[in-house]
N, C-alpha and C positions, 0 to 999 in steps of 0.2 A: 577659301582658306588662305591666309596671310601666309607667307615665306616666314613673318615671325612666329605663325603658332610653334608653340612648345619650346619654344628657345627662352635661355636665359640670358636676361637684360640685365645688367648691371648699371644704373644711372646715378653717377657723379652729381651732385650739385654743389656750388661753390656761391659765391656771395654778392650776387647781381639784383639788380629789381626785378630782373625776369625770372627768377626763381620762384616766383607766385607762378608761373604757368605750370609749373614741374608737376604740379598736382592732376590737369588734366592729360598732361602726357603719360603719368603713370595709368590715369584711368583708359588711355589711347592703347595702352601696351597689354593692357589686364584684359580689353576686349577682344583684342584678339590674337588670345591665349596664352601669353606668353608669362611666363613665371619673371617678378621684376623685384630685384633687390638694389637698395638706397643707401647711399655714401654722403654722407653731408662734408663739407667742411665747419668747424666751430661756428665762424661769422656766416655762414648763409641760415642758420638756425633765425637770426634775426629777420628775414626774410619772408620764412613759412617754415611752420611747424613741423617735427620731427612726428608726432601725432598724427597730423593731416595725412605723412606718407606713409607710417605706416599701416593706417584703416586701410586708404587706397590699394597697396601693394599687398595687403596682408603679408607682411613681414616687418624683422625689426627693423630699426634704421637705426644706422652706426655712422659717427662720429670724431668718434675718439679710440685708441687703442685699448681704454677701460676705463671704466667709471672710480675716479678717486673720492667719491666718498663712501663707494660700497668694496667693504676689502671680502668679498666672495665673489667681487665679479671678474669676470673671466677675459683673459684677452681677447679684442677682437684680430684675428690672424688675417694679416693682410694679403698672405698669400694664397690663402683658402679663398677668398673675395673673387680674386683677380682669375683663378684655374678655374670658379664657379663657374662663368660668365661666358655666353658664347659669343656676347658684344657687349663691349661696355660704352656708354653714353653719356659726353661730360655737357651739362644745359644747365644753364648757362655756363659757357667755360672764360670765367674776367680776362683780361689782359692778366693779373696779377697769375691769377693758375695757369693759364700758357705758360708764361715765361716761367714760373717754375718747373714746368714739365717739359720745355725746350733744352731747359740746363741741368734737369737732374737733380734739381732740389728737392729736399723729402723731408719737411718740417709737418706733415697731417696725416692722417689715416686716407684721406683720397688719393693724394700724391704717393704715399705706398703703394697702396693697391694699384694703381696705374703702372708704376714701375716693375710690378708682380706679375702682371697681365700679359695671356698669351694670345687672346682672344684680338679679332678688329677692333678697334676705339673709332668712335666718332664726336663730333668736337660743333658746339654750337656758339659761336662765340654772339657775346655781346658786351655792349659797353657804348659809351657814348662817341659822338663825330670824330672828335677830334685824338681821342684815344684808339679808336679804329684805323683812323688813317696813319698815326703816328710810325715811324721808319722803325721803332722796335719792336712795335706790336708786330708790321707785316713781317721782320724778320723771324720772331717768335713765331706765325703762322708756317713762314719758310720752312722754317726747320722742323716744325711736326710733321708738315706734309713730307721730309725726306726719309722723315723715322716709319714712313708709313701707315700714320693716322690719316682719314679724312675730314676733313672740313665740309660743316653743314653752311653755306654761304650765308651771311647777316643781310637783313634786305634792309630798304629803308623806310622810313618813316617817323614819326613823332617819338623822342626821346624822352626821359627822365626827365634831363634837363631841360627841356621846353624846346632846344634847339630839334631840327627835321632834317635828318641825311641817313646814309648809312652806318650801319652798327646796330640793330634793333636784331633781337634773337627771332627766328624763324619760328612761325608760330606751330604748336605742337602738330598738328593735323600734319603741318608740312613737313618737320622734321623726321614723322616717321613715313610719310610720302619719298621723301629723301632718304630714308635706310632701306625701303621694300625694295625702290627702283636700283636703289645702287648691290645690294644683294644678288637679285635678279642679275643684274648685268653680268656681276662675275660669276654666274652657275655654268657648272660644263656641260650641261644638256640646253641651257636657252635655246630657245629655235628649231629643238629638235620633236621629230614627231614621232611615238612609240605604242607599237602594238602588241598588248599582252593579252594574253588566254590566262583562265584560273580558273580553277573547282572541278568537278567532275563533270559528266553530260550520264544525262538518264534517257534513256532508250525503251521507249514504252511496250508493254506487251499485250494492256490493254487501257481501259482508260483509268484504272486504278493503280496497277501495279507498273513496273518497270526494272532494267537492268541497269544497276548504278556500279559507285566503288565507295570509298571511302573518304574521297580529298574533302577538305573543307575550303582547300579554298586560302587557308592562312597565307604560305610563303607568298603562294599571287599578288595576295591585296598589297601584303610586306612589298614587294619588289611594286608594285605602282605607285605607293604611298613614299618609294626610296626615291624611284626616279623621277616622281614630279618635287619632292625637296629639292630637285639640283636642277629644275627649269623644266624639264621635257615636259610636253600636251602629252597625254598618256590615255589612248585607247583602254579601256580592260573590258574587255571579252568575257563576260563569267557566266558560268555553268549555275544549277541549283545552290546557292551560298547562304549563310548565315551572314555570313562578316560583312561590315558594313568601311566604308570608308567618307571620307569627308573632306575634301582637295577641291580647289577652283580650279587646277592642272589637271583633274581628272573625270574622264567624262565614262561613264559607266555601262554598258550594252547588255542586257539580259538576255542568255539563252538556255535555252532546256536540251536540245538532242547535239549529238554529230555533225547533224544534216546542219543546223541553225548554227553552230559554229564554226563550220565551213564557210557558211553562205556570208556571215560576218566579219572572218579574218581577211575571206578573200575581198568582201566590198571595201575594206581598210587600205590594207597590204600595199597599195602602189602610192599610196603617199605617207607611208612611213620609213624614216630613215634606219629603226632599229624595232625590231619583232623578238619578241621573247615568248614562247609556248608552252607555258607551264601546267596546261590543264590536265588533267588527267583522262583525257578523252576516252568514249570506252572503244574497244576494237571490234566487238559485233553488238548488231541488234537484230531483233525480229523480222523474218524475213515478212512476215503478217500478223497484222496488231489487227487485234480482234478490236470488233466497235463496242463492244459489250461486254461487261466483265465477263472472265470467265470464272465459273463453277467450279467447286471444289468437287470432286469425285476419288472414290476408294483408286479406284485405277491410276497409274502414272500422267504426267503431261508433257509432254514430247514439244519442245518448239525449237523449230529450224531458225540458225541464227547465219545471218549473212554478213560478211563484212562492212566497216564505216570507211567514208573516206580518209583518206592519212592527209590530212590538215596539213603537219608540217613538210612532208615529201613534197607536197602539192604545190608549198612557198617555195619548198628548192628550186622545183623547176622554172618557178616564172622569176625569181629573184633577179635584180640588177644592181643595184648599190648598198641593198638593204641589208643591214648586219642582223642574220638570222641566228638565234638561238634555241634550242630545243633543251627537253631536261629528259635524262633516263632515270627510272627507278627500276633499280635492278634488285634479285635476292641469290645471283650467281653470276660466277665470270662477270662481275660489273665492268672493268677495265676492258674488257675486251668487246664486251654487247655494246657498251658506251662509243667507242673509236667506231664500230662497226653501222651504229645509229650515224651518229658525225659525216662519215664518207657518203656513206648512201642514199642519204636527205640534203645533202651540200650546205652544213651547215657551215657556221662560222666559229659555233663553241657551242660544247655541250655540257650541263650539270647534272652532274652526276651523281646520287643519295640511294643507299643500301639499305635496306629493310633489314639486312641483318644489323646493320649500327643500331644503339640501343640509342633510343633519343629522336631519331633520323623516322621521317615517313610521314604518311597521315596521320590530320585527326593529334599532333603534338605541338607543344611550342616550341619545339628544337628542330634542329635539324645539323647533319653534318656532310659535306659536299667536298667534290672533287671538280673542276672545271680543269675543260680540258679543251683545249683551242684545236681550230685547224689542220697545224704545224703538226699533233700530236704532241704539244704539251701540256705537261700537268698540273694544275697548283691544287692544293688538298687543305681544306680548313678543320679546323677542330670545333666541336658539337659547343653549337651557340641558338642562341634562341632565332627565330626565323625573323625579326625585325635587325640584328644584326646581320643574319645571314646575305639577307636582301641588298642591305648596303653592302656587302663584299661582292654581290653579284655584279650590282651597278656598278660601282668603281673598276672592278675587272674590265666592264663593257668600256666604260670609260677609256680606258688607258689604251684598250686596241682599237677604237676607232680616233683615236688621238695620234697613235703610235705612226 
């Protein structure tokens, strides 16, 4: 999975001959998966078709601030454009549209919405030799690069004009090669390697039945689907799950009991810089798993249940650098069973969700949490869905092993 899936692209196009490529760059963007909405300027329409990009993008493409010969048509808001967009992409970006947007000028609906924009821009410039190299152009580059935009570099090769140097727009494959790796680079997990547990573990009693609970499994997947967003290699460790996930950052290990999630956190464990144990593991199983179902009979069934090993106690004690994290689900004295987990598993921070919170638990798409570090401090979130939840976990982890 691309660092672009599910992101919104916003891609600029202004009035160059390499605006014919725009077409397969949105088709570059579409494949993987990201939602891509189109900015023309007036004069790049001459170029390639407003048609062309919007079948591509499946979306409209906007131009103009409104259409003057239709008086129902509606403003295009330039600042809805610009807060859309979690990157916006100007390809080709002419000398002419730099230097607009080095000075502040805002004579088009692109140039709006740029100056509206909270999001990263990225900048594809092209243009001919001699315009490339000229002392105004490269100041106009100067000074985007100080505003904070990037530049996708022009390589060179065979021009418009016949002439051969640089200033040729970077060809689509590469410009989005050039936003994966540049993305990548500024995430606050790159490099880092993380082990998570998720779902329940079922404990057999014979070859049919078994002792489970209820996890499904959701905040897990949430929290490994958070943490490979932001770079980290993400172990997940899962119990019996439905949920499915789908990440080039994440690599998936299936298990069924206690025993097998032990055996797998601990073969992880020493080369992971941050572990997180959200499973629901169960606390006993059968002290004897019949080979053979057993038989329904009028009379009671009696089975001795022996303890599982405590997985996360277990990481306590061998832990060295690793920022260990555990989760309590409590239905009483949460604040206090939680601190009390924390201490005595040595953890680094513990999350904490009440069964009494309406919303909060298994088997929901909410959840509402309390992390509570070390130190014995607290921060407490309000009842959000567990794909939010998950990004508040990570960002937490973030900041303390930043800190």
């Amino acid at each position: 999975m691309s660092v672009l899936s599910g992101k919104k692209i916003l891609l600029g196009i202004t009035a160059g001959i390499a605006a014919y490529k725009t077409a397969s760059l949105v088709r570059l963007f579409i494949k993987l998966d990201a939602e891509v909405k189109v900015v023309m300027t007036p004069a790049s329409k001459d170029f390639i078709t407003p048609l062309t990009l919007s079948t591509l993008s499946k979306n409209p493409v906007h131009s103009t601030f409104y259409d003057k010969e239709d008086e129902n048509e509606l403003w295009n808001n330039h600042v809805d454009l610009g807060l859309w967009a979690d990157y916006m992409v100007i390809a080709p970006a002419t000398a002419n549209t730099m230097s607009k947007m080095a000075n502040g000028t805002c004579d088009n609906l692109l140039l709006a919405t740029y100056l509206s924009s909270k999001c990263p821009v990225y900048l594809a410039p092209a243009m001919d030799l001699d315009m490339y190299i000229h002392p105004s152009t490269k100041k106009s580059l100067d000074k985007l690069k100080s505003f904070g935009n990037t530049i996708i570099p022009a390589t060179s090769g065979e021009l418009a004009s016949g002439l051969v140097g640089e200033g040729r727009m970077a060809e689509p494959e590469d410009i989005v090669a050039f936003i994966e790796n540049d993305i990548l680079s500024k995430l606050p997990l790159k490099g880092k390697k993380l082990l998570l547990t998720a779902g329940p573990t079922y404990e057999a009693i014979d070859p049919v039945r078994f002792i489970g609970n209820h996890s499904s499994g959701k905040m897990g997947f949430a929290i490994a689907k958070a943490a490979a967003n932001l770079g980290a290699e993400v172990y997940l460790i899962s119990g019996p799950s439905n949920q499915k996930i789908n990440h080039s950052f994440v690599k998936r290990i299936d298990v069924v009991s206690a025993e097998d999630m032990y055996v797998a956190a601990h073969s992880y464990f020493n080369d992971v810089d941050i572990a997180i144990l959200s499973a629901a593991v169960a606390d006993y199983k059968p002290n004897n798993v019949a080979s053979q179902k057993i038989k329904k009979k009028d009379s009671s069934l009696q089975i001795e249940l022996a303890p599982t090993k405590d997985i996360l106690a277990s990481l306590g004690k061998i832990k060295k650098d690793q920022f260990l994290v555990g989760f309590a689900l409590e239905t009483n004295n949460e604040l206090e069973n939680a601190k009390g987990k924390l201490k005595r598993k040595k953890l680094d921070a513990i999350v904490l969700n009440s069964l009494q919170d309406k919303g909060a638990g298994f088997a929901t798409d909410t959840n509402k949490i309390t992390i509570i570090d070390k130190d014995l401090r607290e921060k407490s979130f309000e009842l959000k869905s567990k794909v939010e939840v998950a990004k508040d976990i990570i960002n937490e982890i973030v900041k303390k092993i930043n800190a």
